[in-house]
Every structure is written in structure tokens, then in C-alpha cells.
C-alpha positions as CSV (number, residue, x, y, z in Angstrom):
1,X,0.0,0.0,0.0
2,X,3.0,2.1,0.8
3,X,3.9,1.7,-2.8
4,X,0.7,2.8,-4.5
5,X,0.5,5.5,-1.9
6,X,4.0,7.2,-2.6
7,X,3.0,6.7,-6.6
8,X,-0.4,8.7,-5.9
9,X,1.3,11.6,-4.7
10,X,3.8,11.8,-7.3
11,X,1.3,11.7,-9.7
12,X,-0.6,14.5,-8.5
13,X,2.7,16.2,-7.1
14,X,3.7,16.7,-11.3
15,X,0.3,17.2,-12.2
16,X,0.2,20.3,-9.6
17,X,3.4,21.8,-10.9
18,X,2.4,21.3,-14.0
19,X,-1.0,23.1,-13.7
20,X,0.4,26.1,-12.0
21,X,3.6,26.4,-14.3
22,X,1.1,26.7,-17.3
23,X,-2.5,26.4,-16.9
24,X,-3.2,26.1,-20.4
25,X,-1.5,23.2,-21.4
26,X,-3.4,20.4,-23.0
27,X,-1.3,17.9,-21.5
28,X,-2.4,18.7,-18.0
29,X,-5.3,16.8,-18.3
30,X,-3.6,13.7,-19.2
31,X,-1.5,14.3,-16.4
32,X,-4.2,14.4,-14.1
33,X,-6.2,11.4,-15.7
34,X,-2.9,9.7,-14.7
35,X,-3.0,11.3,-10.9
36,X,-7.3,10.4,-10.7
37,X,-6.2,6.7,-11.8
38,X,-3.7,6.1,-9.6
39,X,-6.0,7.6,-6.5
40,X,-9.2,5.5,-7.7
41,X,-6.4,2.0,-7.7
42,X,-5.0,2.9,-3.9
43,X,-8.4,4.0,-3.0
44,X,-9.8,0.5,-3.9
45,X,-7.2,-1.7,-2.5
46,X,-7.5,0.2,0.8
47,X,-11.3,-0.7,0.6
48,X,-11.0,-3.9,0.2
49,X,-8.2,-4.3,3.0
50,X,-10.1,-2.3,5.5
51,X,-13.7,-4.0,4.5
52,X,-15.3,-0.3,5.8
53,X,-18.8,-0.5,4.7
54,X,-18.8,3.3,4.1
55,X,-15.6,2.5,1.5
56,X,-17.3,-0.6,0.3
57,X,-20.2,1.6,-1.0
58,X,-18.7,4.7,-2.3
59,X,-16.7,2.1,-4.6
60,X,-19.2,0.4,-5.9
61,X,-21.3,3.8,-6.8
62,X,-18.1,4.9,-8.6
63,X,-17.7,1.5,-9.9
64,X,-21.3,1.9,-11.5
65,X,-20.7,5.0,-13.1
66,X,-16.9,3.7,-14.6
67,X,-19.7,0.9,-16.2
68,X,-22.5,3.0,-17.4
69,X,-19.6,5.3,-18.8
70,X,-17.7,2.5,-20.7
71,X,-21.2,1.2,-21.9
72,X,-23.3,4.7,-22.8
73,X,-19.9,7.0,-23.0
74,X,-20.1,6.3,-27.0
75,X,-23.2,7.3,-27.8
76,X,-23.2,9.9,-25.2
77,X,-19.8,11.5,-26.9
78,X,-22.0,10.8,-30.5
79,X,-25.1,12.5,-29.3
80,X,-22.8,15.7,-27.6
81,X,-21.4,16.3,-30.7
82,X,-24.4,16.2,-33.1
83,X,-25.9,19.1,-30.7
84,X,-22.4,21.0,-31.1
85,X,-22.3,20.7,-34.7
86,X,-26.3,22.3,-34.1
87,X,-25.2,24.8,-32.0
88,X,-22.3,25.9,-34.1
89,X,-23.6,25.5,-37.2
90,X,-27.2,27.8,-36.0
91,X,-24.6,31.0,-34.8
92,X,-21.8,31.0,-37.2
93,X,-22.9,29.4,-40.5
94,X,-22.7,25.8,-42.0
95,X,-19.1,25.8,-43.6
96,X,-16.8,22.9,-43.5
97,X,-14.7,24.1,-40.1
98,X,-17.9,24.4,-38.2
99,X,-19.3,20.8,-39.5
100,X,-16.2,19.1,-37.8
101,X,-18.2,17.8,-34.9
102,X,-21.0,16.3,-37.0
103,X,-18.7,14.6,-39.2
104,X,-16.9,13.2,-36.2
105,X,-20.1,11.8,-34.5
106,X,-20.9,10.2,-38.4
107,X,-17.3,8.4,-38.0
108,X,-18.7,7.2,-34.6
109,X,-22.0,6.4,-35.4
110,X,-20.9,4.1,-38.4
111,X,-18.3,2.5,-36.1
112,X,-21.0,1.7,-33.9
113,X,-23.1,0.0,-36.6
114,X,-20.1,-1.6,-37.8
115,X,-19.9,-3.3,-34.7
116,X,-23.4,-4.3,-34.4
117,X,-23.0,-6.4,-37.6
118,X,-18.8,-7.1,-37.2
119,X,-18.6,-7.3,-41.0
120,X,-15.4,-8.7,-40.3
121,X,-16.1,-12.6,-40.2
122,X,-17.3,-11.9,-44.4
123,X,-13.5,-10.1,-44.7
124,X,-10.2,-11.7,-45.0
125,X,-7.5,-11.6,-42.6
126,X,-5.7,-9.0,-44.6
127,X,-8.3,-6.6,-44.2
128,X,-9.3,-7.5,-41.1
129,X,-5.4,-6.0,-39.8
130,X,-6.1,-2.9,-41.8
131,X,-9.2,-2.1,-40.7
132,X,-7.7,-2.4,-36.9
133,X,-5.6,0.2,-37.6
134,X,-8.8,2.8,-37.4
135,X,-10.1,0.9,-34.7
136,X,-6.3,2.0,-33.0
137,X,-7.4,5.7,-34.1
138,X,-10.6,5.7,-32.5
139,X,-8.9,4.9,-29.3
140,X,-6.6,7.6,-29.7
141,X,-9.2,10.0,-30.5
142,X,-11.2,8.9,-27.2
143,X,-8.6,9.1,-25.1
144,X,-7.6,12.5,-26.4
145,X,-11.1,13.7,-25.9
146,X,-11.3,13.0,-22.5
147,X,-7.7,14.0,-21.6
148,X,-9.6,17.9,-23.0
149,X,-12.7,16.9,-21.3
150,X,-11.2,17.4,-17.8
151,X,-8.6,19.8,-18.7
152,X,-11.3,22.3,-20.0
153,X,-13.6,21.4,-16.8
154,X,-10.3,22.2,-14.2
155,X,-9.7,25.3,-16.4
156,X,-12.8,26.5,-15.2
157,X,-11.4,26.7,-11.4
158,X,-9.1,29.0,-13.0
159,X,-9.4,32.9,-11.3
160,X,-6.5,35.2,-12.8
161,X,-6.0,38.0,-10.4
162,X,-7.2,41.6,-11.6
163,X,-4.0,42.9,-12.1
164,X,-3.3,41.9,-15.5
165,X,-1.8,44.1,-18.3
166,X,-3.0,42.6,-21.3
167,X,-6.7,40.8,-22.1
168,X,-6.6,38.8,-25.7
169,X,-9.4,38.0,-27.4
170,X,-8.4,35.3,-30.5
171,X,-10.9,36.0,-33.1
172,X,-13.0,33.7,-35.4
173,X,-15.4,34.4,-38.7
174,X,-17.1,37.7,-38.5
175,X,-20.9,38.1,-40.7
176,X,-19.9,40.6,-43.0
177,X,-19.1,43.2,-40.6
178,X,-21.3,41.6,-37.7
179,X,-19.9,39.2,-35.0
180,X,-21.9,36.5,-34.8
181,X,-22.7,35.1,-31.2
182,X,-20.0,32.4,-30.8
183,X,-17.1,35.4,-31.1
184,X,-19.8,37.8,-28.7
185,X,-19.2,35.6,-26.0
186,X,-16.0,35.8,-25.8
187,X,-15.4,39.4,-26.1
188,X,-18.5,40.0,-23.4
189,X,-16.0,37.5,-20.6
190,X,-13.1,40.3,-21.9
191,X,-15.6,42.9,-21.2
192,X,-16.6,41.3,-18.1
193,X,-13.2,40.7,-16.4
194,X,-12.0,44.5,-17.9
195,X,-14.8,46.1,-15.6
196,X,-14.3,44.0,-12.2
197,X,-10.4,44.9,-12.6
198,X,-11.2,48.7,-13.5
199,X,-13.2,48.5,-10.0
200,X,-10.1,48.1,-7.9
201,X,-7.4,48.6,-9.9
202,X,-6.1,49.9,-13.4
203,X,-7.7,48.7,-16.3
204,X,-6.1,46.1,-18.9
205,X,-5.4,46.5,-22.0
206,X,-7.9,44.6,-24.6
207,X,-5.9,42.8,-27.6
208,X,-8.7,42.1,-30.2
209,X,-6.7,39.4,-32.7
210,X,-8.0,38.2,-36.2
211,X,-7.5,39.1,-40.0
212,X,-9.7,39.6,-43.2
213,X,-11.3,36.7,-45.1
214,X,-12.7,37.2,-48.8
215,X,-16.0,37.3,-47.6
216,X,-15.7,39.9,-44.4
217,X,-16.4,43.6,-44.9
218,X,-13.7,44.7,-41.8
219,X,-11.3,42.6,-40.6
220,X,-12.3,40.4,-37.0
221,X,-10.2,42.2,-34.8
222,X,-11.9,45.7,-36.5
223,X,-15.3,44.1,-35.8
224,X,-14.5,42.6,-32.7
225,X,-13.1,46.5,-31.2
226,X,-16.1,47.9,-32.7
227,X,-18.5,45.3,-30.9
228,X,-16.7,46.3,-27.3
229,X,-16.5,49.8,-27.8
230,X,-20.8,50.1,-28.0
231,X,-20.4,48.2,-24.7
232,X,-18.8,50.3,-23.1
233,X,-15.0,49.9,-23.8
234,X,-12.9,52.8,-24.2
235,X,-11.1,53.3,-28.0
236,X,-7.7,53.9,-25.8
237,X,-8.0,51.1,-23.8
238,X,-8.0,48.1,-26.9
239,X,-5.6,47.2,-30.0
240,X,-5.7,45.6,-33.1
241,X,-3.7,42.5,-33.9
């Protein structure tokens, strides 16, 4: 037990030096997926070398989520990214960037058929390897999604302090000259950190970031200033990237 122990807080020990270090790092949540595994395995074998009844039944509610999760967690992910590809598609527009999530649920949903009627005891051997190798993806993809999954939820602990310099707002595909409501939102969390610092301290600077496509009137970080300064943002107090 000592063993698992000692490997538990290690695990967590570079996952918290890690997170503070850089917060935005993708990699964190794979670090901490690694840290949450290693807790849930010394966590069970103390459990099941104590016998506490209180132990005994918190494990077996987690263990009944782990099941539901690797039995519905599929269609679940499937389902979640239909209504993204809904939600996107409704406030920006239908082009091939924003239909990434629906195609990606399509690639599930036909794996998920495929395995309901495992066409591969029709197919040679041959094929059979090759088609393994997208089975090898799909893993990959999984794993990667949850690895953002709980590094975008911990991200959302994150407070910066009010005493930044510099706010950046990365910009996406204005309307014409209009931003649509995906690229509102984020300027309006700019907007709404700028006015609790200017309450207590001086105010940042707000870097509005994003060129010119061939079918935008302005440029997105023109249309982007423009949208914050008729709520409320002073001229002086943004840039243009």
C-alpha cells in the first residue's frame, strides 16, 4: 500500500506543478487522468483491505458510473457532438470548419453500426489488420477527448488575479461586418473581467486578434473593437492584432 501511496502523490505532485507552471496546457489533463487513476487503484485496495462498509459503498457507486460510462460513453460522446455541430452551425454558418463535430459523431456512429454487424467474419484476414488500424485511431481520439474533457472542466477553477496588463481576445469568422454570437461571447467574458479589474485597480489593455477573409467587410479584430467599444470599452483602452 505504501507503494501505491508514494505513486499517488507523485502523480498528483507533477500534475500540480504542471498546472500552476502553465495552466493552459493540453497535457495537464492527461496528467491528471494519470494522478485520478492512480488515487481510484489505492483507494480500492484500501477498501478492500479495510472491508469499511462506508468504503465498500462509495466504490461500488463509482464503480457503477466507470460501467455505465464505458457502456453509454459512445453514444453519449455521438449524441454531444451532433448538438455541437447544431449549436455551431445555428450562430456561425454551415461551412466545413464548423461541421467538424457532426462529421466526427458520423465516423462514430458508423463504427457503432459496424460493430453491431462485425462485417469482419465476411472479410479476409488481410483486411481484417487494416481495418484495426482505425479501430487503433478511434482509441486515440477517445482518449484524447477525455484528456480535454477534464482539462477544459479544471480550467474553469481558473481565477486570474485583476491585475493583468493585457486581455486577448483570439478572433473567429465575422458576418460581414457583424460578429456573430460564438465570437460575442468571448469578447463580453473580456468585457466582463476589464470592468471588475477597473473597480479596484487599473484597467487592462484589450488585444482584439483576427485578420480579413474574402467574404468579411472589416477585418475580425476591427469588428471585434467595434462590438466592445458600444459596450462600453474605451477606443484607448484596446488594440488591433
Amino acid at each position: 500500500m505504501k507503494i501505491l501511496l508514494i505513486l499517488t502523490l507523485i502523480s498528483f505532485s507533477i500534475f500540480f506543478i504542471s498546472y500552476n507552471l502553465d495552466k493552459r496546457k493540453l497535457y495537464n489533463g492527461f496528467l491528471f487522468n494519470i494522478s485520478l487513476f492512480m488515487f481510484l487503484l489505492t483507494a480500492t485496495y484500501i477498501t478492500f483491505s479495510t472491508s469499511n462498509i462506508l468504503l465498500m459503498v462509495i466504490f461500488f457507486i463509482f464503480f457503477a458510473i466507470t460501467i455505465f460510462i464505458l457502456i453509454f460513453g459512445i453514444y453519449i460522446l455521438i449524441i454531444g457532438l451532433f448538438i455541437n455541430a447544431r449549436i455551431v452551425t445555428k450562430r456561425e454558418s454551415r461551412s466545413l470548419s464548423n461541421l467538424l463535430t457532426f462529421f466526427l459523431g458520423l465516423a462514430l456512429l458508423f463504427h457503432v453500426i459496424l460493430t453491431i454487424i462485425n462485417p469482419e467474419r465476411f472479410l479476409p484476414s488481410d483486411v481484417n489488420i487494416f481495418i484495426g488500424g482505425f479501430f487503433v485511431i478511434e482509441i486515440y481520439f477517445l482518449f484524447s477527448v477525455f484528456n480535454f474533457l477534464m482539462i477544459s472542466l479544471l480550467y474553469q477553477l481558473n481565477r486570474p488575479k485583476l491585475n493583468q496588463d493585457f486581455i486577448i481576445v483570439l478572433g473567429s469568422r465575422v458576418i460581414g461586418d457583424k460578429v456573430p454570437p460564438l465570437l460575442a461571447s468571448r469578447i463580453k467574458r473580456a468585457i466582463e473581467f476589464y470592468n471588475k479589474q477597473a473597480k479596484v485597480s487599473k484597467p487592462p489593455k484589450i488585444i482584439f486578434s483576427g485578420g480579413q477573409g474574402k467574404d468579411e467587410k472589416v477585418s475580425e479584430a476591427f469588428a471585434m473593437q467595434q462590438y466592445a467599444i458600444k459596450n462600453g470599452i474605451p477606443i484607448s483602452d484596446t488594440i488591433l492584432e
